[in-house]
Backbone as ProteinMPNN parsed JSONL, in Angstrom:
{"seq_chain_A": "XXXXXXXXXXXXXXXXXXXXXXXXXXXXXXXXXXXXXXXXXXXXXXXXXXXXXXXXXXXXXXXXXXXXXXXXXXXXXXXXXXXXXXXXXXXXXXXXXXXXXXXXXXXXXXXXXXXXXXXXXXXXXXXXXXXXXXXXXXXXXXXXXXX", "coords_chain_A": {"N_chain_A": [[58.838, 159.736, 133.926], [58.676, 159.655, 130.639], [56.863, 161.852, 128.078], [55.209, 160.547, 125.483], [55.206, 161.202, 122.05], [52.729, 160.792, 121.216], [50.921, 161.01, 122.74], [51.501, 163.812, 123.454], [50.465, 164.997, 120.935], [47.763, 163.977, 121.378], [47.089, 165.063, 123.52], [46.958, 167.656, 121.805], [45.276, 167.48, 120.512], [42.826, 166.789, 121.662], [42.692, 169.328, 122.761], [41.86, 171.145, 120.838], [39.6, 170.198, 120.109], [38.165, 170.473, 122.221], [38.727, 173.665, 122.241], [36.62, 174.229, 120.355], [34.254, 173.374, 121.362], [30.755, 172.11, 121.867], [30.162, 173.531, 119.349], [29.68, 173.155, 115.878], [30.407, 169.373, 114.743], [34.2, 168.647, 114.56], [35.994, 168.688, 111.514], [38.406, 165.9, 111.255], [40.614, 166.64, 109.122], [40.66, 169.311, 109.657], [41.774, 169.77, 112.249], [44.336, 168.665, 112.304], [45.743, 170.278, 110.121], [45.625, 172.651, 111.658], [46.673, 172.399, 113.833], [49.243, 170.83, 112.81], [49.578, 168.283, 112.566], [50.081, 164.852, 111.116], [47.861, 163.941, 109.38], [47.211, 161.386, 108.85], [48.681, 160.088, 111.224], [47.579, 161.274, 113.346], [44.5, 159.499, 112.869], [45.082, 157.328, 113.876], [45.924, 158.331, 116.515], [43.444, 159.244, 117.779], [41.753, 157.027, 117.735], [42.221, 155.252, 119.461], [41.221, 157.179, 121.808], [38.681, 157.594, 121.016], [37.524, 154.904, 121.738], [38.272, 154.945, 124.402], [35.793, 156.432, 125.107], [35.878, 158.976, 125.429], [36.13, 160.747, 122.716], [33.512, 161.628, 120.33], [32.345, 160.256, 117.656], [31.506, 161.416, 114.464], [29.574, 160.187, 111.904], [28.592, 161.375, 108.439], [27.479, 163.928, 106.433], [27.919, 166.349, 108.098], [29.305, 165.787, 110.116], [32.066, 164.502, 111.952], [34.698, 164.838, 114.424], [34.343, 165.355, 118.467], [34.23, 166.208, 121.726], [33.365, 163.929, 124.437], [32.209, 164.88, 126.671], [31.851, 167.213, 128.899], [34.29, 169.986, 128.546], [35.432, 170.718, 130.858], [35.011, 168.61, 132.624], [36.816, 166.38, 131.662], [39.909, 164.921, 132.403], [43.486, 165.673, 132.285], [44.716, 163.829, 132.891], [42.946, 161.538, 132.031], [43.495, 161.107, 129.412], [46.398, 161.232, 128.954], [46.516, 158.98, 130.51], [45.216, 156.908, 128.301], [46.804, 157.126, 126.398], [49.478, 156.83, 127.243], [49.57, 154.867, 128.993], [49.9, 153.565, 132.315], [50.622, 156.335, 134.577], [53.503, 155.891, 135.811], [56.9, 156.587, 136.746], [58.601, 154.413, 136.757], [58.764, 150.741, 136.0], [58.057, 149.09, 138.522], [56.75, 150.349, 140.385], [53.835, 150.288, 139.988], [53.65, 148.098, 139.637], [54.971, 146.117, 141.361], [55.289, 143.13, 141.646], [57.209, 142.603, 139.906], [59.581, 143.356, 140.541], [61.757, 141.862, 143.241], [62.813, 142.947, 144.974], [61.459, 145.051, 145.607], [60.026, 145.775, 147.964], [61.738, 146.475, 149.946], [63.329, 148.597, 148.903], [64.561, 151.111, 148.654], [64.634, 153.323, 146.752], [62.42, 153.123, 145.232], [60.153, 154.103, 146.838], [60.868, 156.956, 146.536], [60.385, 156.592, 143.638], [57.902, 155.888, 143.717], [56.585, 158.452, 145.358], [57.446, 160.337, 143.411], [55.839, 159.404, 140.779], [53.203, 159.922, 141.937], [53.138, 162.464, 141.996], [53.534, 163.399, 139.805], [50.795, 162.42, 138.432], [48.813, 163.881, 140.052], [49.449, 166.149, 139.388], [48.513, 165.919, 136.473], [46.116, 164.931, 137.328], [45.284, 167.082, 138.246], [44.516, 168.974, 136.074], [42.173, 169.957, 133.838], [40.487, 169.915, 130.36], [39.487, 172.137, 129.827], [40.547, 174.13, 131.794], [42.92, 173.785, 130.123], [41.774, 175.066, 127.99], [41.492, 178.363, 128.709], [44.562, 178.617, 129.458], [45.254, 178.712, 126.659], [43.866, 180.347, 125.533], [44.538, 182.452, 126.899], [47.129, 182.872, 126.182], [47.247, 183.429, 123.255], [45.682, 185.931, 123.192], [47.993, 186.839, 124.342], [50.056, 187.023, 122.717], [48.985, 188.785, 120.467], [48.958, 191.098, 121.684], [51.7, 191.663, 121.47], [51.938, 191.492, 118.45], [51.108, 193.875, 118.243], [52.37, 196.246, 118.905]], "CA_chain_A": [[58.025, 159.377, 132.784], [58.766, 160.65, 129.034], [55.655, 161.901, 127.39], [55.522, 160.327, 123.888], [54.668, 162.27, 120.812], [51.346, 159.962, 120.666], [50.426, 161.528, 124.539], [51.398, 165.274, 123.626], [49.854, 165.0, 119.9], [46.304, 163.402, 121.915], [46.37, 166.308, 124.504], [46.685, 169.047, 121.378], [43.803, 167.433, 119.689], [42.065, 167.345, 122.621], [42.295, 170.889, 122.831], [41.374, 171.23, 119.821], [38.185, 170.12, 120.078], [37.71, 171.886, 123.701], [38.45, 175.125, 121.777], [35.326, 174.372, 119.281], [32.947, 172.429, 122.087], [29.418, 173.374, 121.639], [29.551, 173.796, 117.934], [29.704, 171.291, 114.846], [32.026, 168.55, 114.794], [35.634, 169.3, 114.22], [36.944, 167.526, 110.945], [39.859, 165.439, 111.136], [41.8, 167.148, 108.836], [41.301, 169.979, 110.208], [42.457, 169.311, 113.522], [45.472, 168.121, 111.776], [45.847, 171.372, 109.851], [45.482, 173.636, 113.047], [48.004, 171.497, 115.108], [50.415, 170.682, 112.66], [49.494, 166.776, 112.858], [49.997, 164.555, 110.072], [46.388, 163.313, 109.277], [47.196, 159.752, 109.167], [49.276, 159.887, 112.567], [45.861, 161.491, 113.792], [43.632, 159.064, 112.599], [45.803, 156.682, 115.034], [45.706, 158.772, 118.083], [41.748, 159.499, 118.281], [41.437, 155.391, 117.682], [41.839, 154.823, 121.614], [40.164, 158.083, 122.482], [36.814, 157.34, 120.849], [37.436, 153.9, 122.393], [38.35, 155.673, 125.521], [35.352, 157.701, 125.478], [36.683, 160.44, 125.308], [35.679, 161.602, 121.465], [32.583, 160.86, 119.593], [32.802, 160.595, 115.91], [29.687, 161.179, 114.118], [29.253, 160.239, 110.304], [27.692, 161.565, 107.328], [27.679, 165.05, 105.696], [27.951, 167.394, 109.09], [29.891, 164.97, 110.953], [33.298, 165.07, 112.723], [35.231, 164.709, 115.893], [33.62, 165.987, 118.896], [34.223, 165.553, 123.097], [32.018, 163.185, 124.525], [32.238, 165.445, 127.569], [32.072, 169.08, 128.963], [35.681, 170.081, 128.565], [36.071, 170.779, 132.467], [34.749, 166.957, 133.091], [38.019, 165.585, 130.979], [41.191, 165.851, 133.043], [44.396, 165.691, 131.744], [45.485, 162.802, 133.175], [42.549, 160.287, 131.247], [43.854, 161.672, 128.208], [47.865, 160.198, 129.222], [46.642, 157.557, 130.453], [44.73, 156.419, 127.792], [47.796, 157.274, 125.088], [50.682, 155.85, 127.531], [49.516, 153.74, 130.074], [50.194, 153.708, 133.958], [51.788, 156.975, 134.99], [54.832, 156.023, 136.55], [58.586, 156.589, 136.36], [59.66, 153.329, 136.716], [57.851, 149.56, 136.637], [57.647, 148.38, 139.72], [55.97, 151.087, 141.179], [52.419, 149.999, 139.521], [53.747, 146.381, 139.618], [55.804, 145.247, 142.721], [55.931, 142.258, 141.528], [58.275, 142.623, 138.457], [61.206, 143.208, 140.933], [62.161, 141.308, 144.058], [63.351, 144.125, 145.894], [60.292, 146.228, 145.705], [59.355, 145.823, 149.524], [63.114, 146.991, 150.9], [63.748, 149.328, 148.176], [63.892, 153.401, 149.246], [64.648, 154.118, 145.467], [61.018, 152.197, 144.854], [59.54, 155.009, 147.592], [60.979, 158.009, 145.423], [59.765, 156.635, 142.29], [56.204, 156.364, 144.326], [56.625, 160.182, 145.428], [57.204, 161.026, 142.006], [54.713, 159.146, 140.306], [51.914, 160.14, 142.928], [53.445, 163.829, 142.081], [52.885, 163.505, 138.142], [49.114, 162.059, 138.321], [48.102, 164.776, 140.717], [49.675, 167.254, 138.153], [47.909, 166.023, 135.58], [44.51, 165.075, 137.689], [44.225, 168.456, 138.761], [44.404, 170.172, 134.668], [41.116, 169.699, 132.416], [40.633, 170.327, 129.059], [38.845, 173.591, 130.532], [41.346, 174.512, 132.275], [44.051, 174.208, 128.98], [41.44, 176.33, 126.664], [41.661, 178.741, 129.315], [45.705, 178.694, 128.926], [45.726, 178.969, 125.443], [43.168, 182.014, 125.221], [45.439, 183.873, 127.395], [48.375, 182.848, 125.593], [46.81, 184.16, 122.508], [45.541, 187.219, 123.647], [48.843, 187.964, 124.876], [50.258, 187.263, 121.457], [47.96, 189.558, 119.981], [49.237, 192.497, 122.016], [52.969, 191.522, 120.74], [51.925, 192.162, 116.939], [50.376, 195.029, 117.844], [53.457, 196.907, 119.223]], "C_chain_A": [[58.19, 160.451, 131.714], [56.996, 160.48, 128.648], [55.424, 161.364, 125.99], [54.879, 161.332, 123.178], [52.92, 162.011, 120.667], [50.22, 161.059, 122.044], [50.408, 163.169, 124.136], [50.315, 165.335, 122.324], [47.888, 164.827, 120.706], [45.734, 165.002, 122.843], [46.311, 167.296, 123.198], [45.47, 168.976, 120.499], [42.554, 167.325, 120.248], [41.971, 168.922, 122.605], [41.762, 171.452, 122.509], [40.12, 171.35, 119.69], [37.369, 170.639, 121.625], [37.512, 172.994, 123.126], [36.718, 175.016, 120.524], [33.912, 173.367, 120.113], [31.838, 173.253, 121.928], [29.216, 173.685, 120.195], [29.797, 172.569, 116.944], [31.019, 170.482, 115.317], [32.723, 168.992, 114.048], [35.75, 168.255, 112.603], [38.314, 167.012, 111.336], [40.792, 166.509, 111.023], [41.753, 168.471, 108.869], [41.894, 170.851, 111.322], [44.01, 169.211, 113.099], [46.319, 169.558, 111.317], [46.249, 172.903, 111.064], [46.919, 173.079, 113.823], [48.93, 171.106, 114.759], [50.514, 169.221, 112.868], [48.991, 166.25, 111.631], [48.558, 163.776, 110.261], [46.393, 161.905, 109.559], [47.665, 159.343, 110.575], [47.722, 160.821, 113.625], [44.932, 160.905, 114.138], [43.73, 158.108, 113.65], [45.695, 156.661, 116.297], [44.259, 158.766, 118.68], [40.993, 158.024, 118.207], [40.952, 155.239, 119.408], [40.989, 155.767, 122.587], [39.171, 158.111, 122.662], [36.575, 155.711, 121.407], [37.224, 154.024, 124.232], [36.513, 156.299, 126.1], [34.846, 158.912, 125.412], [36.155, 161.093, 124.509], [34.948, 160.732, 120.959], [32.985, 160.792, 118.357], [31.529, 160.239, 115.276], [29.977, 161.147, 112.328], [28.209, 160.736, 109.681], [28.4, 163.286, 107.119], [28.541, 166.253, 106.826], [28.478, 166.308, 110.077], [31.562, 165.043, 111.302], [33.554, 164.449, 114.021], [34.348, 165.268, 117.095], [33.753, 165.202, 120.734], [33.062, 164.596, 123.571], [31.354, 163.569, 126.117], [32.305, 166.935, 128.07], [33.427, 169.281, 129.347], [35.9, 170.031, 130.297], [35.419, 169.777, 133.076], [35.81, 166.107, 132.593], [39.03, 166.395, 131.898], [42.109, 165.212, 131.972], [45.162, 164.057, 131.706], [44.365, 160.953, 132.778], [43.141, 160.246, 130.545], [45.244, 160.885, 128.15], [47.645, 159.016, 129.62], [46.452, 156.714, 129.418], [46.082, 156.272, 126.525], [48.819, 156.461, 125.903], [50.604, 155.407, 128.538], [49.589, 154.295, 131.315], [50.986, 155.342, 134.045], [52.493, 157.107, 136.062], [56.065, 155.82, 136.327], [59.345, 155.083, 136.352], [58.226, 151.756, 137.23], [57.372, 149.357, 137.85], [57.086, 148.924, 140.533], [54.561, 151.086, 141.191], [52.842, 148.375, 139.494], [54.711, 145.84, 140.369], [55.863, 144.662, 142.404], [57.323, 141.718, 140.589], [59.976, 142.502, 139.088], [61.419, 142.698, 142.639], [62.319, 142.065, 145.362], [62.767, 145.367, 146.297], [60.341, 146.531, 147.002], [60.305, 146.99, 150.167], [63.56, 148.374, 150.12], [63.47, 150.974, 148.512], [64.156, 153.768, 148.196], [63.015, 154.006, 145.194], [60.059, 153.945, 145.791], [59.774, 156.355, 147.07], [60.873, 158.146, 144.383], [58.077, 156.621, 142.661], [55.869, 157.35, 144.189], [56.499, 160.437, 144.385], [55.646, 160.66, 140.988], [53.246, 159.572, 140.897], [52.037, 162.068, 142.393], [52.999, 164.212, 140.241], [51.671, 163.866, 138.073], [49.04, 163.095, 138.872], [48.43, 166.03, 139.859], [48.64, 167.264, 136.962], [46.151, 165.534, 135.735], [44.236, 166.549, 137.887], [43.971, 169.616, 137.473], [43.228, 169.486, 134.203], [41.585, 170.296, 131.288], [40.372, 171.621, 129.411], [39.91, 174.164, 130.676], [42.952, 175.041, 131.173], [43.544, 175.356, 127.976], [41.542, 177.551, 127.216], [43.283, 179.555, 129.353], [45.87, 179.379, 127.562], [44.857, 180.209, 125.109], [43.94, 183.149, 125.591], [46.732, 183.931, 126.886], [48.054, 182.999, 123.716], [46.298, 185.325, 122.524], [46.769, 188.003, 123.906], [50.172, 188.227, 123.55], [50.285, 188.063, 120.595], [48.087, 191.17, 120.511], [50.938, 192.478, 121.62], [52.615, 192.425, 119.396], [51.106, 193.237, 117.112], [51.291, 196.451, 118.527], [54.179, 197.87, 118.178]], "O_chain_A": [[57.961, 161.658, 131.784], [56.206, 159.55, 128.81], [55.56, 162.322, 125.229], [54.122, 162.179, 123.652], [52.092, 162.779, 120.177], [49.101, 161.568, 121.989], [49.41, 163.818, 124.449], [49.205, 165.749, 122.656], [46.994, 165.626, 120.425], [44.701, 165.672, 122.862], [45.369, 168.057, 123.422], [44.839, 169.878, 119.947], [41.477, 167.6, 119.719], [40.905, 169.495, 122.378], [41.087, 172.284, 123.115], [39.526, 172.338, 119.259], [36.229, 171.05, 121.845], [36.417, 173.543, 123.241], [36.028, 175.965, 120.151], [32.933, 172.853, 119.571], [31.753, 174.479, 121.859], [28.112, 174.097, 119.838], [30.034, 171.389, 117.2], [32.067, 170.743, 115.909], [32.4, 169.619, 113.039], [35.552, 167.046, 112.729], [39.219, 167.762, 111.702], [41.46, 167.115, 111.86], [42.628, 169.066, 108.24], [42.303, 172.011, 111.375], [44.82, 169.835, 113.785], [47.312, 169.944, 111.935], [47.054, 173.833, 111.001], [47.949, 173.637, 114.202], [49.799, 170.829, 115.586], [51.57, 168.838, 113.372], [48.0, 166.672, 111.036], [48.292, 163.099, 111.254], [45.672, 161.349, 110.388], [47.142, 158.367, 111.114], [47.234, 160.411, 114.678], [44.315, 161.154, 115.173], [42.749, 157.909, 114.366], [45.494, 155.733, 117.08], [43.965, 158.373, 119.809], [39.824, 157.882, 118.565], [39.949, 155.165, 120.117], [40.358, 155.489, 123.607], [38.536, 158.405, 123.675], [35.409, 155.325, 121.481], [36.438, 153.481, 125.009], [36.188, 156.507, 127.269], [33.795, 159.552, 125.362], [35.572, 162.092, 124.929], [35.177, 159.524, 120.91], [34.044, 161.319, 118.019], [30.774, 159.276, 115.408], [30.531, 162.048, 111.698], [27.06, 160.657, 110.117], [29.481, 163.699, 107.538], [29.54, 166.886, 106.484], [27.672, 166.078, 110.978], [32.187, 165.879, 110.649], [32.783, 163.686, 114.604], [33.346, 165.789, 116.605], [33.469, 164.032, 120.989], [31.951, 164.593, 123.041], [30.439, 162.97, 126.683], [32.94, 167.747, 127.397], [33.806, 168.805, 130.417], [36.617, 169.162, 130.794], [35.172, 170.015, 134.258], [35.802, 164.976, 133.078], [39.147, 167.594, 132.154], [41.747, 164.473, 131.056], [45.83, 163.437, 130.879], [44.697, 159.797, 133.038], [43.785, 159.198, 130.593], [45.311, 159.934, 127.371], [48.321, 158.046, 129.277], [47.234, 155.769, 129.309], [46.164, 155.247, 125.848], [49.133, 155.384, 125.396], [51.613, 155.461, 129.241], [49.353, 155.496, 131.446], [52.063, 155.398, 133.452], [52.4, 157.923, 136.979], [56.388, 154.826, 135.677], [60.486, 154.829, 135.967], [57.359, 151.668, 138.1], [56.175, 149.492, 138.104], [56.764, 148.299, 141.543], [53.94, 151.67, 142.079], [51.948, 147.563, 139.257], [55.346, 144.931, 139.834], [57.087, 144.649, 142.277], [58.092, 140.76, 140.668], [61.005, 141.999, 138.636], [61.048, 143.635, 143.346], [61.98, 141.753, 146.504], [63.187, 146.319, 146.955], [60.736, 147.667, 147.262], [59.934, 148.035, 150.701], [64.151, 149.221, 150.789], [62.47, 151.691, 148.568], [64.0, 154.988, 148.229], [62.457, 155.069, 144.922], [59.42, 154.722, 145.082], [58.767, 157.06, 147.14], [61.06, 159.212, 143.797], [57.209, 157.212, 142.02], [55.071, 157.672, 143.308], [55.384, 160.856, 144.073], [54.736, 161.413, 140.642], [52.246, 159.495, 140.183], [51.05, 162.8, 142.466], [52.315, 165.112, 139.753], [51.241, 164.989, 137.81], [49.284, 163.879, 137.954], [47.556, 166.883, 139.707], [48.054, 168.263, 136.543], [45.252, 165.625, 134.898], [43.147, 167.096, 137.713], [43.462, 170.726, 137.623], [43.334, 168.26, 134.183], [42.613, 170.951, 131.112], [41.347, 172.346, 129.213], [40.367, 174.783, 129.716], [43.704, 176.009, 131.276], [44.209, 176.197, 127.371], [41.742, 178.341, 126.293], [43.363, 180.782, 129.298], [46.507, 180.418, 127.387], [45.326, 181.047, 124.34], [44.082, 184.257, 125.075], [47.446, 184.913, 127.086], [48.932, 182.515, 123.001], [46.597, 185.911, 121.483], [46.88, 189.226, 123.823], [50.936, 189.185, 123.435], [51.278, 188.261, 119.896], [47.556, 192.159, 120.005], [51.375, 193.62, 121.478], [52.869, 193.619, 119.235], [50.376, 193.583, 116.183], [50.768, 197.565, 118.575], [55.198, 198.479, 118.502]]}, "name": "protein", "num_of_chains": 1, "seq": "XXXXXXXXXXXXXXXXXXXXXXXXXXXXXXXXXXXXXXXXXXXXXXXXXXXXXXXXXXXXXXXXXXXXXXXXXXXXXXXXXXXXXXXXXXXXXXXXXXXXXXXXXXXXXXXXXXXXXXXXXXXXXXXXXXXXXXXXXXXXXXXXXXX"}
């Protein structure tokens, strides 16, 4: 399974709003701004999220983006699903029926393995767990420019 742009773009705006949980809502644009995501291709991605779930969106003056969850209650792997569907390497592994040969098939049993090997990759990361990442991969940044 390829990640699309729509799937990596969703997890960095997720992040996004992990790194600012607990305080006002995020704006849009500048989520967009921060991440390097064109606003309109934005507006797109957080469609299925707040459908999902996932992100509230609150109107009026002090309003914004905003989890609809405590970052380490979102795993990684709603987040892909919700942007690209089933995760698995190949049809017939979420839909036996599509190919004939499912039953007999030992390629079909190593696209299982794999797919069973993804999800559990991406069940076992939260959002928590990425702000976590990215603190320490800023921190360690931060002792670079200071060399």
């Amino acid at each position: 399974m390829k990640i699309s742009t729509k799937g990596r773009y969703a997890t960095r705006a997720m992040l996004d709003l992990a790194l600012h949980y607990g305080k006002a809502p995020v704006l849009l644009k500048d989520i967009s701004a921060r991440q390097d995501i064109s606003l309109r291709y934005l507006e797109q991605i957080v469609s299925p999220l707040i459908a999902a779930k996932l992100i509230i969106s609150t109107r009026g003056p002090k309003g914004g983006m905003s989890l609809a969850k405590q970052p380490q209650k979102i795993k990684l792997s709603e987040v892909i699903q919700v942007m690209e569907g089933p995760i698995t390497p190949v049809e017939c592994v979420g839909n036996p029926g599509v190919c004939t040969r499912a039953p007999s098939c030992a390629a079909r049993d190593v696209w299982t393995d794999l797919a069973k090997a993804m999800y559990g990759v991406l069940e076992s990361v939260t959002l928590q767990d990425l702000v976590e990442r990215q603190e320490k991969k800023r921190s360690g940044r931060e002792l670079l420019y200071n060399i």
